[in-house]
C-alpha positions in Angstrom: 25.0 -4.1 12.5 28.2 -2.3 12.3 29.7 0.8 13.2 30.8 2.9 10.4 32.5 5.9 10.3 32.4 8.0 7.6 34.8 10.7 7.0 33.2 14.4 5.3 30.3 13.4 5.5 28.8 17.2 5.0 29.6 16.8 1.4 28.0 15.8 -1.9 28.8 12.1 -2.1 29.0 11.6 1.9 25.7 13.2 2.9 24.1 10.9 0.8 26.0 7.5 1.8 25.8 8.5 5.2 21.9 8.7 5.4 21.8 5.6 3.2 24.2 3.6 5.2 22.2 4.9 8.6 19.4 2.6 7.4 21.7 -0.5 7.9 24.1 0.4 10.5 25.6 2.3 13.3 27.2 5.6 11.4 29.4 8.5 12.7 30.0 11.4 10.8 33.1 13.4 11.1 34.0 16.5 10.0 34.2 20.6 10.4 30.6 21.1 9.2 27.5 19.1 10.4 25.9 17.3 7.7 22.4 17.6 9.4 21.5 13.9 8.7 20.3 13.5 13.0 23.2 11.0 13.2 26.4 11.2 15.7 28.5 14.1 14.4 32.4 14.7 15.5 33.3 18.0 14.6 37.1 17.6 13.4 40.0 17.4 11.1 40.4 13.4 10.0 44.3 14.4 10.6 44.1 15.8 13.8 45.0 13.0 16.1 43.1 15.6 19.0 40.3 15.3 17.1 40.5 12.1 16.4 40.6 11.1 20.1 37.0 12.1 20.3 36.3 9.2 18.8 37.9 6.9 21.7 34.7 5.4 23.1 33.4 4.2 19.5 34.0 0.8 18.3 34.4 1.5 14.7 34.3 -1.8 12.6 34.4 -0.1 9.1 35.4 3.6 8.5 34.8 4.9 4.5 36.9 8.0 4.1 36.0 10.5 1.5 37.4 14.0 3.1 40.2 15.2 1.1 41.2 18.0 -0.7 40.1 18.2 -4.4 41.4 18.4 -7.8 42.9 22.0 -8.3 44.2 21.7 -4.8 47.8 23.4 -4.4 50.4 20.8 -4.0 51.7 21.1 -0.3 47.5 21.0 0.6 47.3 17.6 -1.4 49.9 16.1 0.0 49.7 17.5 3.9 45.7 16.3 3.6 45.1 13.8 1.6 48.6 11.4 2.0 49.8 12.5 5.7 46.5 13.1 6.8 44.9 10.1 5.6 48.1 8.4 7.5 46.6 9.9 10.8 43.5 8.7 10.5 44.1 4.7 9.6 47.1 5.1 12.1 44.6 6.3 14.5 42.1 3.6 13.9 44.4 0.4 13.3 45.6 1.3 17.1 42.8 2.8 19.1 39.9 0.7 17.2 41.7 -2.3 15.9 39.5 -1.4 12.8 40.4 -3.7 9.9 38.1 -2.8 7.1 39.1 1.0 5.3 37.2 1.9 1.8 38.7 4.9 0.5 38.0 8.0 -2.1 40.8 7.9 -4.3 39.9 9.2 -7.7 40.6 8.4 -11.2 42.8 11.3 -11.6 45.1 9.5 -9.5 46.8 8.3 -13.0 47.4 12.4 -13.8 45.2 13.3 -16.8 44.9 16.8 -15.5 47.2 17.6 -17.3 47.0 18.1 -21.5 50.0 16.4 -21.9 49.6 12.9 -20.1 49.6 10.1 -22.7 47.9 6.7 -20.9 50.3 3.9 -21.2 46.7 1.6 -22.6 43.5 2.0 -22.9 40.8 1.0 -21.3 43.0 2.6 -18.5 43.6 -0.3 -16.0 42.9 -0.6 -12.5 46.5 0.5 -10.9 47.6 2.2 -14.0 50.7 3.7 -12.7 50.7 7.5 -11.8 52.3 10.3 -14.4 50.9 13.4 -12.7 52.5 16.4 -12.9 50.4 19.0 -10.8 49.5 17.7 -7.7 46.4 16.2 -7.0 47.1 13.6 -8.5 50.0 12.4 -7.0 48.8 13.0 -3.6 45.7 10.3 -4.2 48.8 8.0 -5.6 50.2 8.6 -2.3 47.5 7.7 -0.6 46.8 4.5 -1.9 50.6 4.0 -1.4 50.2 4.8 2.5 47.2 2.1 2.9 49.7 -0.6 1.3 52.2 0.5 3.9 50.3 0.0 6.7 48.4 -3.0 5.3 52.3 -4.8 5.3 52.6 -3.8 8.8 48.7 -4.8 9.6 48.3 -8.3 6.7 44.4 -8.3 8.4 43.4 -5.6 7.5 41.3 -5.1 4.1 41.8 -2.1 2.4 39.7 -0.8 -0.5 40.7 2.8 -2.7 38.1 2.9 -5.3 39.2 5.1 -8.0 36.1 7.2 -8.2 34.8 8.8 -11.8 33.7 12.3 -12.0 29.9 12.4 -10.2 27.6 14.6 -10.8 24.1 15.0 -9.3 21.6 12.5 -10.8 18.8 15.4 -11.7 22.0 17.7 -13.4 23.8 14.9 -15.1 26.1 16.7 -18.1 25.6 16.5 -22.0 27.5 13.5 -23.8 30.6 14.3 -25.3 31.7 15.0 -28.4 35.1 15.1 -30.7 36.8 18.3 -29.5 40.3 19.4 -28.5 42.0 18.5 -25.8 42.1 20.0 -22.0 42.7 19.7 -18.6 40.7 16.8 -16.7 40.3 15.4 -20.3 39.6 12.2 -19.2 37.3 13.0 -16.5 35.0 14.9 -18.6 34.2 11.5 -20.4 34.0 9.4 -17.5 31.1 10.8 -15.4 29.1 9.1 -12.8 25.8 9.9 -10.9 25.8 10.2 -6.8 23.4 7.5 -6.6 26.0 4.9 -8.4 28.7 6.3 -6.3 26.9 6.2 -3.2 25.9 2.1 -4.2 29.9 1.7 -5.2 30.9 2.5 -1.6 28.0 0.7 0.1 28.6 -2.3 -1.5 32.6 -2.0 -0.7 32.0 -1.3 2.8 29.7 -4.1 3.2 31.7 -6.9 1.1 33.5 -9.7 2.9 36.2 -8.9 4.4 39.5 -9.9 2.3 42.6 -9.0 4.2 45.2 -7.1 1.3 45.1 -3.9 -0.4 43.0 -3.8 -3.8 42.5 -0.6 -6.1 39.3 -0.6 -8.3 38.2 1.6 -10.8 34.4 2.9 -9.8 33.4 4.0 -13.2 30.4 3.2 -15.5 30.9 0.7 -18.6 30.0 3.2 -20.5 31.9 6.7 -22.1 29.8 9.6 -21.5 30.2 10.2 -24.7 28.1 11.4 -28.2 30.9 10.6 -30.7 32.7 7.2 -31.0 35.6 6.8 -27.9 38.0 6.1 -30.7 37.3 9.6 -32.6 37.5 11.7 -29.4 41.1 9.9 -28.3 42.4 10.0 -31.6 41.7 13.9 -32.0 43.4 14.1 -28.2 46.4 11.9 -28.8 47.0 11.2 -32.4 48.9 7.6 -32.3 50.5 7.9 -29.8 48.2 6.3 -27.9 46.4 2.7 -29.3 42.9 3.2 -29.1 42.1 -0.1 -31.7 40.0 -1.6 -28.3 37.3 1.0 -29.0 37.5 0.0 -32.9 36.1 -3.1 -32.3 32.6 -4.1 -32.3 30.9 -3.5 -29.3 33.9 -1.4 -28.1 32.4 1.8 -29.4 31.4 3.5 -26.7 32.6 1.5 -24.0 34.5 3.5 -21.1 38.1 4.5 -21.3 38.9 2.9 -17.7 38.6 -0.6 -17.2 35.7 -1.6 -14.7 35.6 -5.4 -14.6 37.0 -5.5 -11.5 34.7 -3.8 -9.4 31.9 -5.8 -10.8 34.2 -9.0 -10.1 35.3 -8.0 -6.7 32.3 -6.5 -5.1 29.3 -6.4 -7.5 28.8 -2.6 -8.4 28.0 -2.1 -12.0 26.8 1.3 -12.9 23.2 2.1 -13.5 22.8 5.6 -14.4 24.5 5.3 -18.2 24.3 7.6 -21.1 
């Protein structure tokens, strides 16, 4: 059994893994609300190294770290929360804990579609596409992943997972499929929706995979669009040709989701259940 800890674990995605994960192994919440779950709870701000020091008498093997600020968030809150303080917390735990294994909430935004005007560079959007974000939130999960390979060069051990998370959605609410319409903010992300329960499994199964010293980013979406219309149609009426979109011409390809997911199936065996 190991001890995982298991930053905001109040909210939507970590109440759920946390009572999950309790089934299997040791888990600490953290965070400024209790999540109710009857499991150890340190009130706290993951980037508070006061707060973190209540933590001093755990030995934490595997810490999955979904606090952050959200999309929307003002620039100086995305970048003082979820890049400097997510720099607290592994800085924190590589030296107090010597914990080696971190799984963390980056997001698929992290390649910029909030805003109308980003252009991928492909589709299906690869695993470390590079990041053309121009508002924010998206840059500061970019930074974030940058901060783990950082410290993973000073630390080669440790094994450090950022799963690029889809939109999630609760499974009884799940939103209507898509169809060809213009293009807005988060356009991506309203196509690329997944349910709690998958995202829940996604980070179960990372924190629980072999340990594999070096930093790896994986997309944690569904092979499937949550789309009505043909991915090619709803692309084309977004971007015109400046982007190829001939993948999703192909047979087979028709519906298929606009990030690729290959590797997470590859790397730790999550493949989306809940699918349009």
């Amino acid at each position: 059994m190991s001890t995982v800890l298991i930053t905001g674990a109040s909210g939507f995605v970590g109440s759920a893994l946390a009572a999950s994960m309790s089934q299997d192994h040791k888990v600490i919440c953290m965070g400024r609300k209790d999540p109710g779950l009857e499991l150890p709870w340190v009130r706290g701000e993951f980037g508070a190294f006061e707060d973190l020091r209540r933590l001093d008498e755990e030995q934490i093997d595997v810490v999955v770290h979904l606090a952050a600020v959200t999309g929307g968030c003002l620039e100086r809150d995305g970048i003082l929360v979820n890049v400097e303080g997510t720099r607290c917390l592994m800085r924190y735990l590589m030296d107090h804990h010597d914990c080696r294994k971190f799984v963390m909430a980056s997001s698929i935004a992290a390649v910029g579609f909030q805003s109308p005007l980003f252009r991928p560079l492909q589709v299906p959007v690869p695993d470390e596409h590079p990041c053309l974000d121009r508002d924010g939130y998206g840059v500061s999960k970019f930074l974030m992943e940058e901060v783990t390979k950082y410290y993973q060069r000073q630390n080669p051990d440790i094994d450090v997972i950022n799963l690029r998370l889809a939109s999630i959605c609760p499974d009884e609410g799940m939103p209507p499929l898509r169809k060809v319409g213009p293009i807005g903010a988060w356009c991506l992300g309203g196509i690329t929706i997944m349910a709690r329960s998958d995202a829940v499994r996604a980070f179960s199964l990372a924190a629980e995979s072999a340990h594999k010293p070096g930093v790896r980013i994986m997309n944690a979406v569904g092979p499937k669009a949550w789309v009505e219309d043909p991915v090619a149609d709803i692309l084309r009426n977004w971007w015109g040709d400046e982007v190829d979109v001939s993948y999703f011409e192909q047979p087979g390809n028709e519906f298929s989701a606009a990030y690729e997911c290959a590797r997470i199936e590859a790397e730790i065996g999550f493949v989306a259940q809940r699918l349009p």
